[in-house]
C-alpha positions as CSV (number, residue, x, y, z in Angstrom):
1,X,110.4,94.5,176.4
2,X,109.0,94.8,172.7
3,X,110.0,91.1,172.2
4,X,108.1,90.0,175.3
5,X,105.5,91.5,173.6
6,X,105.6,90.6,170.1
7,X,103.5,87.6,168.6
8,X,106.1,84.8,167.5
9,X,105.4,83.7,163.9
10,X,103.7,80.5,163.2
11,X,104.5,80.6,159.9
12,X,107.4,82.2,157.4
13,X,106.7,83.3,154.0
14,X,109.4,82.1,151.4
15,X,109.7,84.7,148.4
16,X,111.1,81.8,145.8
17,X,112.2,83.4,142.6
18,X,109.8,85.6,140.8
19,X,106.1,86.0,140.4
20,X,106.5,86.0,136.6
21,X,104.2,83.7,135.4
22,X,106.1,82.1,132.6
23,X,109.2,82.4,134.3
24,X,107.6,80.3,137.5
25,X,106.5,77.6,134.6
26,X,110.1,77.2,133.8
27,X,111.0,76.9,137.0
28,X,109.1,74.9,137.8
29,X,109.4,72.6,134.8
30,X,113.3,72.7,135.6
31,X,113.0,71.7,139.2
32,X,110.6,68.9,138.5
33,X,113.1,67.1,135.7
34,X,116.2,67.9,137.8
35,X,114.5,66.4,140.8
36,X,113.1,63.3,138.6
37,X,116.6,62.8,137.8
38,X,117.7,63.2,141.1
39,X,115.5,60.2,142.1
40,X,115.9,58.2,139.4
41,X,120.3,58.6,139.3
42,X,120.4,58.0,142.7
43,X,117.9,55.2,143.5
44,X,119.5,53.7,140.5
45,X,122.6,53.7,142.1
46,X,121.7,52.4,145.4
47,X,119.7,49.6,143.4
48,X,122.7,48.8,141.3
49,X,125.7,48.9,143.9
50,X,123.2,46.6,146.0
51,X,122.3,44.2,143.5
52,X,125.9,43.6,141.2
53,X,128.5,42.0,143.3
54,X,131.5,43.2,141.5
55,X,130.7,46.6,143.1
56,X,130.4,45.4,146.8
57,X,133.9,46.9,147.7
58,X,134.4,49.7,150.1
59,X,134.5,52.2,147.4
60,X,131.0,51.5,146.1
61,X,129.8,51.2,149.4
62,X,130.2,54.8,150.5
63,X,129.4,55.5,147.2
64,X,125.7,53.9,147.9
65,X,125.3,55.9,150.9
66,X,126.5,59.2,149.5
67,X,123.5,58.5,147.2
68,X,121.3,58.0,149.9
69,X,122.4,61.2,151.6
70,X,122.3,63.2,148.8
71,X,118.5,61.8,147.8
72,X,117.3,62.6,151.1
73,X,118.9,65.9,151.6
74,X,117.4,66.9,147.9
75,X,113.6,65.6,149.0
76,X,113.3,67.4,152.2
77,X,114.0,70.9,150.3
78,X,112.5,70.1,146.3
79,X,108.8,68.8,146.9
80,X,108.2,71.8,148.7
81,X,109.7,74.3,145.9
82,X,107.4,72.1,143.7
83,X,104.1,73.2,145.8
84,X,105.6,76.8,146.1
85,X,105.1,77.4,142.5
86,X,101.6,75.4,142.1
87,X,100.3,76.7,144.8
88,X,98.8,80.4,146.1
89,X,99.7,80.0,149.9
90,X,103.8,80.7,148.9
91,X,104.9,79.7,153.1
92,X,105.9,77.1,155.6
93,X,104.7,76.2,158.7
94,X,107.2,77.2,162.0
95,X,107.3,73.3,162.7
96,X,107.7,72.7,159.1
97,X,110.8,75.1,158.8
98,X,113.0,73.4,162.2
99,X,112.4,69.9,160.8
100,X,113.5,71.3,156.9
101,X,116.8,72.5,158.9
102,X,117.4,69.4,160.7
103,X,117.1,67.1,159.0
104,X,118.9,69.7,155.5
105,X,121.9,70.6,158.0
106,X,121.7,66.8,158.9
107,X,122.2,65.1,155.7
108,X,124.6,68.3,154.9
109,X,127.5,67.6,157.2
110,X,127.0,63.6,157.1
111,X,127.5,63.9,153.5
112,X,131.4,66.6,154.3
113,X,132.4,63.4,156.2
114,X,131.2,60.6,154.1
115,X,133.3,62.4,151.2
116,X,136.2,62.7,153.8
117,X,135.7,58.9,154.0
118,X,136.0,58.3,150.5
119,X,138.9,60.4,150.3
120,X,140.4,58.3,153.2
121,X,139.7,55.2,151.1
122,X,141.3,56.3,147.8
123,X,144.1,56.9,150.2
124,X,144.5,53.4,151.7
125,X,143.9,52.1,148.3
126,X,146.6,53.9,146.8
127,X,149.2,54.6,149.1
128,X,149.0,51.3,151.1
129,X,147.7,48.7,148.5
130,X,148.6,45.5,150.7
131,X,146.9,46.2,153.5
132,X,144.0,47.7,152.3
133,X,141.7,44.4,152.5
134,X,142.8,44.7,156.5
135,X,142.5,48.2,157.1
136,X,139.1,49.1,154.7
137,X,137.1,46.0,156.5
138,X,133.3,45.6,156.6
139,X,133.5,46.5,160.1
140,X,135.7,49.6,159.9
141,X,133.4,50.7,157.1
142,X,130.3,50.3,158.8
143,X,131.7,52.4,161.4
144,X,133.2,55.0,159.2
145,X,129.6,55.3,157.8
146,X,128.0,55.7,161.3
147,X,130.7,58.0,162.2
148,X,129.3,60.1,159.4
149,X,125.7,59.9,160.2
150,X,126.4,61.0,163.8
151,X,128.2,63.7,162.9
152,X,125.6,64.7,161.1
153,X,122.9,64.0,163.5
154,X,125.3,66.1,166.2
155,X,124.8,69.3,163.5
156,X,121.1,68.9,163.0
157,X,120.6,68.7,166.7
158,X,122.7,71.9,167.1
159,X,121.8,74.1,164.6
160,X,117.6,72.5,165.9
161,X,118.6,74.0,169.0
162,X,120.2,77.4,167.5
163,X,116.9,77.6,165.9
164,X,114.5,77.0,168.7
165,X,116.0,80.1,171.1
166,X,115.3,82.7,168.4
167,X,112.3,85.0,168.1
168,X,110.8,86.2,165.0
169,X,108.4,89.3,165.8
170,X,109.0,92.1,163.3
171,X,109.0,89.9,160.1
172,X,108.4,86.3,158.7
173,X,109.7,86.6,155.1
174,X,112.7,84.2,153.9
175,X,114.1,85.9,151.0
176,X,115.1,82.2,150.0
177,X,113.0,79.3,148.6
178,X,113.9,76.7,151.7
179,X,114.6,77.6,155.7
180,X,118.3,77.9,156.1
181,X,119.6,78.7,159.2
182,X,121.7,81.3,158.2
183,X,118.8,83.2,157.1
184,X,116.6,82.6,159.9
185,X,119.5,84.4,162.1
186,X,119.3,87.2,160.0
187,X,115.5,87.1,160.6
188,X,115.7,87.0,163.6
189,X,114.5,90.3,166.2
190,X,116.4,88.4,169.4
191,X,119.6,88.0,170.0
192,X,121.3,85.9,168.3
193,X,124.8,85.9,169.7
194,X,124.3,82.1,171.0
195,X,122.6,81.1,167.5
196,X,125.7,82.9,165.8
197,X,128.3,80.9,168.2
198,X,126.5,77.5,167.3
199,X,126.6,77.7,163.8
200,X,130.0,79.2,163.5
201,X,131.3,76.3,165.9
202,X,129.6,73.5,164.1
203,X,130.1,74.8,160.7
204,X,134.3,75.3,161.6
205,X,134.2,72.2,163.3
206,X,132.7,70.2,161.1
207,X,133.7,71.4,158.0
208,X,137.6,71.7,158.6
209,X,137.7,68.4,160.4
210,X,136.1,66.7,157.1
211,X,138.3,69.2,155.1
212,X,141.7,68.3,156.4
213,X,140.8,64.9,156.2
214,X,140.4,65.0,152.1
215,X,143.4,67.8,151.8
216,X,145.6,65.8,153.5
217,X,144.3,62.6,152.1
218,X,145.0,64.2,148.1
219,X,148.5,65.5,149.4
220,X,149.5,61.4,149.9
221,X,147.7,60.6,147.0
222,X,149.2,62.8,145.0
223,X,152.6,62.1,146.5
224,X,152.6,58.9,146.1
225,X,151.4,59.1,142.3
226,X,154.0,61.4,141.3
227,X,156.5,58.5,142.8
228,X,155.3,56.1,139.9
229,X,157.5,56.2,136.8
230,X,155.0,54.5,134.3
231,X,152.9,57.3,132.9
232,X,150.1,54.2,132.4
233,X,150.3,53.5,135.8
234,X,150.2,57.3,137.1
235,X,147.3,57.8,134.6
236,X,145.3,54.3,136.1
237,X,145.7,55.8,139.5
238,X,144.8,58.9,139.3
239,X,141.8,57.9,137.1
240,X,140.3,56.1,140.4
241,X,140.3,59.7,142.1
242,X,138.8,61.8,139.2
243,X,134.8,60.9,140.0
244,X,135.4,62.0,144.2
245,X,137.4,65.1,143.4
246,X,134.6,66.4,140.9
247,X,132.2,65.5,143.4
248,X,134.1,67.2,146.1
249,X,134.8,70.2,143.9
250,X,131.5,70.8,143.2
251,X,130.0,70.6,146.9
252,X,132.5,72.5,148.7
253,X,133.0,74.9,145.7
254,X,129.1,76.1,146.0
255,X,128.7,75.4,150.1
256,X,131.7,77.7,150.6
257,X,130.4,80.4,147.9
258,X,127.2,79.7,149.5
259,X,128.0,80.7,153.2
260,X,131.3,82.0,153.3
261,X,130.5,85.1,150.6
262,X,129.7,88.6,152.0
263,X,126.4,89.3,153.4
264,X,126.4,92.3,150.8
265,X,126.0,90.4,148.0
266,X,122.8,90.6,146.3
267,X,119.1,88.2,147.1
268,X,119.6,87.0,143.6
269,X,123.4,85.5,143.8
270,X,121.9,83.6,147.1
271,X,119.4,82.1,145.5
272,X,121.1,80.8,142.0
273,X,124.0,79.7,145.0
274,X,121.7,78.0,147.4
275,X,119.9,76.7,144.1
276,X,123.3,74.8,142.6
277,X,124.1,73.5,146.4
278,X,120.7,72.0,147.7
279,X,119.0,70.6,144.1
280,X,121.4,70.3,140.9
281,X,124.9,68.7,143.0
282,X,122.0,65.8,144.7
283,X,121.5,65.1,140.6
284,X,125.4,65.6,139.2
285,X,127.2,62.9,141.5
286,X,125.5,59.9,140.2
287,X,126.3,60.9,136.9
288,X,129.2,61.7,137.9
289,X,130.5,58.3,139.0
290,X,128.0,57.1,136.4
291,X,129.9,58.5,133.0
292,X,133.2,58.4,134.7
293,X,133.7,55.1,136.6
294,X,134.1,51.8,134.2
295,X,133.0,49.3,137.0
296,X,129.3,51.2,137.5
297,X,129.4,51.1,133.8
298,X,130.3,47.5,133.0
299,X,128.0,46.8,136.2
300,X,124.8,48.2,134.1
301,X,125.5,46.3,131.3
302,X,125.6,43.7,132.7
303,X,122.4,44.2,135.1
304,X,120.6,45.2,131.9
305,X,121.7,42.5,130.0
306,X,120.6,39.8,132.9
307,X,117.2,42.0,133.1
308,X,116.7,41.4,129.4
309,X,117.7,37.5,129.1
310,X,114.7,37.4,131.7
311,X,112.4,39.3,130.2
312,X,112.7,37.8,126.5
């Protein structure tokens, strides 16, 4: 009866980090050059894979999308820490926060599968050399990229709709700086036993489907590897899977910590977690493949060098 009665919030504050004023200057000095470089490493990387044909192979192509994904899913959460700390009004508007989580748990799960692709590629490529140019086809690639998209769109869909059947009556306070689902259950004064079974499905779902795919993807890989008796040869293989299982360290190392940790643990461990997950990993994979990966490398030479020929 008291939730018939309450007035829904229109609006949910978001507590950020501190109200120190130096330490909201770092802060916000930090985001702003991580998200610059966010930008700039992964438009980079779209620009390059599109316009260097060595790099138009299945590999790269994933690769260009996983830049895409993770530029989008880093610009729907970043300019709006930005204004948090410039501004006095520190909250985000109802309609505001369900788009953040659609279109956040979105380019989240598209980006499990597209790294479950990749895995899948590395696999192919590896394990069954000859009939990789048959198997990894434009077409099968476009729809291995779709696939992932979907899937994503399926989660963004669900957790919108997880969202949209709770109420929020006693408070409006995010002790986060972006609206994560997970939180907004918490927040939540209705029940939230359907908004619990969504996420849990999805996120299980999801998240082991893409998982399995990459385990036993590695567990081939790693097979088949070990079944090469030329050290160089072990070493050149391998050395094509180092880039993709950083990456995949890194965002299923914090997105695990992130939502799998107990509740107990404190506001500020949440934060630093959620912090690593949603704005530094969107800037570490370009570099990533980048630093590690002597095609992109040889690829930006050579780019540069054509760029410069022009120029001069």
């Amino acid at each position: 009866m008291a939730e018939n009665n309450c007035t829904q919030a229109t609006e949910f504050s978001l507590t950020g980090f501190s109200e120190n004023l130096v330490t909201q200057v770092t802060l916000f000095l930090m985001f702003l050059l991580t998200y610059l470089a966010t930008i700039l490493g992964n438009l980079g990387m779209i620009v390059l894979i599109t316009a260097s044909p060595q790099l138009h192979s299945p590999m790269y192509y994933f690769l260009g999308n996983l830049a895409f994904v993770d530029l989008c899913s880093s610009t729907v959460i970043t300019p709006k820490v930005l204004v948090y700390f410039v501004s006095e009004k520190k909250g985000i508007a109802y309609a505001g926060c369900v788009a953040q989580v659609f279109i956040f748990d979105l380019f989240g799960i598209t980006e499990c599968f597209l790294l479950a692709t990749m895995a899948y590629d590395r696999y192919v490529a590896i394990c069954h050399p000859l009939v990789y140019p048959l198997v990894m086809s434009p077409k099968c690639c476009f729809q291995l990229v779709t696939g992932s998209y979907l899937m994503g769109l399926t989660n963004g869909i669900g957790q919108t709709i997880s969202m949209s059947d709770l109420s929020f009556c006693s408070s409006s306070v995010i002790n986060l700086f972006f609206c994560d689902i997970s939180s907004l259950i918490s927040l939540s004064t209705s029940n939230t036993t359907l908004s619990h079974n969504i996420l849990r499905t999805l996120a299980l779902f999801f998240g082991m489907s893409s998982g399995l795919v990459i385990l036993v993807s590695y567990m081939a890989i790693i097979s088949a590897i070990l079944s090469i008796r030329s050290a160089n040869g072990k070493r050149k293989a391998f050395s094509t899977c180092t880039s993709h299982l950083t990456t995949v360290s890194i965002f299923y190392g914090t997105s695990l910590f992130m939502y799998l940790k107990p509740s107990s643990d404190s506001s500020k461990e949440d934060k630093w977690a959620a912090l690593f997950y949603t704005v530094v990993t969107p800037m570490l994979n370009p570099l990533i493949y980048s630093l590690r990966n002597k095609d992109v490398k040889e690829a930006l030479r050579r780019l540069t060098k054509i760029k410069l020929s022009r120029m001069l």
